[in-house]
Every structure is written in structure tokens, then in C-alpha cells.
C-alpha atoms as one frame of an Amber mdcrd trajectory, in Angstrom:
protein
 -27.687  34.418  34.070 -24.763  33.876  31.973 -23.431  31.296  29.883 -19.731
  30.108  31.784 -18.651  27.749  29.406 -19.439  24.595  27.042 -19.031  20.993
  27.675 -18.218  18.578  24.816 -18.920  14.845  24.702 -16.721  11.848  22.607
 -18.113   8.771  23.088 -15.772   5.776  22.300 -15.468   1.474  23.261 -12.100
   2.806  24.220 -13.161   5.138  27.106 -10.327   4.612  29.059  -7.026   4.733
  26.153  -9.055   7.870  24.551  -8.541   9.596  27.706  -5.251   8.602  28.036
  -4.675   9.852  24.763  -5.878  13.233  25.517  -4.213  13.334  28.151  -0.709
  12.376  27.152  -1.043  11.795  23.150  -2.246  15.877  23.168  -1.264  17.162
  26.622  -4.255  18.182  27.557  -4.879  19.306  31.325  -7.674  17.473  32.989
  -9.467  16.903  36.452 -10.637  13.723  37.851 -14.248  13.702  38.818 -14.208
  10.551  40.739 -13.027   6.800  39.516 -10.487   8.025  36.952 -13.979  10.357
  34.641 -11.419  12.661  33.431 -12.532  15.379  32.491 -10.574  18.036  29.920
  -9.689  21.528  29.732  -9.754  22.496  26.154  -8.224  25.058  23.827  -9.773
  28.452  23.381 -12.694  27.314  21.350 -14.911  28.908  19.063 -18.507  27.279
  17.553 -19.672  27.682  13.757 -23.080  26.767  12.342 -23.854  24.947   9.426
 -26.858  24.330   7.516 -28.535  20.793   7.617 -30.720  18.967   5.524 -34.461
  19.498   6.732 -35.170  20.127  10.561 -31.841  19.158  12.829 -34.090  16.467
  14.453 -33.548  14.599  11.304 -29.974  14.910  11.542 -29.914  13.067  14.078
 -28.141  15.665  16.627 -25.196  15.825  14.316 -22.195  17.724  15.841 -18.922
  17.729  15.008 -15.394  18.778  17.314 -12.422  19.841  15.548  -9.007  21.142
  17.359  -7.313  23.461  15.443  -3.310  23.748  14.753  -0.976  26.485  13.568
   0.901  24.145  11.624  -0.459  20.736  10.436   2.453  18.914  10.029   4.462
  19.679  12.647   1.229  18.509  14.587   1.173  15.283  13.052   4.768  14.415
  13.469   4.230  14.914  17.278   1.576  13.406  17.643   2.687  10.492  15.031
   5.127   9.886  17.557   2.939   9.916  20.450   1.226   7.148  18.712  -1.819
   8.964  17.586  -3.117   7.507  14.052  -4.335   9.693  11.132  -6.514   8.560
   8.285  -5.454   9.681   4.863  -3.220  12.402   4.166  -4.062  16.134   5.132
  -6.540  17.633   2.496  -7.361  21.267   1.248 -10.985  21.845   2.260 -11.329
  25.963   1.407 -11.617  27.029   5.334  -8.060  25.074   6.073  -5.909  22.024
   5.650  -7.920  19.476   7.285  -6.870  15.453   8.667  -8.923  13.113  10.411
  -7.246  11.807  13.578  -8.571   8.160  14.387  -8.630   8.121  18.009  -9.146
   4.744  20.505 -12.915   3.342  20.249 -12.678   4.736  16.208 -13.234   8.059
  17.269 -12.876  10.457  14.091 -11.754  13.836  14.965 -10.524  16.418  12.393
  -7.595  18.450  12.944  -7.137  21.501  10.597  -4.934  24.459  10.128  -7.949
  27.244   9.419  -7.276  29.930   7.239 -10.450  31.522   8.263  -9.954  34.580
  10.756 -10.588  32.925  13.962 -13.289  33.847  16.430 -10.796  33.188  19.418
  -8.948  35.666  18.467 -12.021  38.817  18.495
């Protein structure tokens, strides 16, 4: 038995304009699994983990999804002009330049230009 793949979760009040904004805010490819449950192809992904505070049940099942850019602004001019919104102004966090993209429903996503070597890329 192998593992074929991962399957992420947003959850947003905005169901419906978040996929929409996937879809044609960040052009990503997607399949409709019945009644208009899109579902998305995503970006060559890679998965980090970070140390929590006490046992992860405490966390409350914390995760986090980030997409990752080559170059940050560029990305947010497109995607300005798609209409996606951004919260602050793009911040040096050590691993990258990171943003938060405020997506329909208040979903908070960060985008980031890494300057970590990237996994994808082993």
C-alpha cells in the first residue's frame, strides 16, 4: 500500500465564491464531483512539521496551507486584479516573504516566496 496523494480542506460561509476564486481568482484546474463540489488540483506540494505546544490534541488539529510564489509581487498584482484581497503588506518571516490572502468566508491563507530549498524540487 502506498500513499497516492493528500487531500486538503478550507472551510469557509463563502463555499461557493471561494471556489470560484480558486478557480478563476488563481486558475486552478478542478473537477466537479456532483452539484458544483469542486474539487482542486493543486501545485506540487510539499508538507513541513512544526512543533506545538503540549500534545497536538490540545492544538486543536491546527494545520495550516500555504501556496508558494516565485515572485510575491508580481503575484499580488495579478491576483489584486482578479479581485483577491490581501491583509497587510508582505512581511520578512526568515523562511520567505510571506502575505496573508483573505479569501471569501474570511479564509486566511498565506502566500510566500520561500527562500528555503524546496522539497518539490528533490
Amino acid at each position: 500500500m502506498a500513499i497516492i496523494g493528500s487531500h486538503m480542506l478550507l472551510y469557509s460561509s463563502e463555499a461557493g465564491a471561494l471556489r470560484r476564486v480558486l478557480r478563476d481568482g488563481l486558475g486552478m484546474k478542478c473537477v466537479d464531483a456532483g452539484h458544483g463540489w469542486l474539487i482542486f488540483k493543486l501545485p506540487p506540494s510539499e508538507l513541513g512539521v512544526h512543533p506545538a505546544e503540549g500534545p497536538a490534541s490540545q492544538s486543536r488539529g491546527l494545520h495550516q496551507i500555504s501556496f508558494m510564489c516565485d515572485d510575491l509581487g508580481e503575484t499580488m498584482a495579478e491576483l489584486r486584479a482578479k479581485g483577491v484581497r490581501f491583509a497587510g503588506e508582505p512581511q520578512n518571516a526568515g523562511f520567505g516573504t510571506t502575505v496573508t490572502m483573505v479569501l471569501p468566508g474570511d479564509v486566511n491563507v498565506m502566500l510566500y516566496q520561500p527562500r528555503h530549498p524546496l522539497a518539490i524540487d528533490a
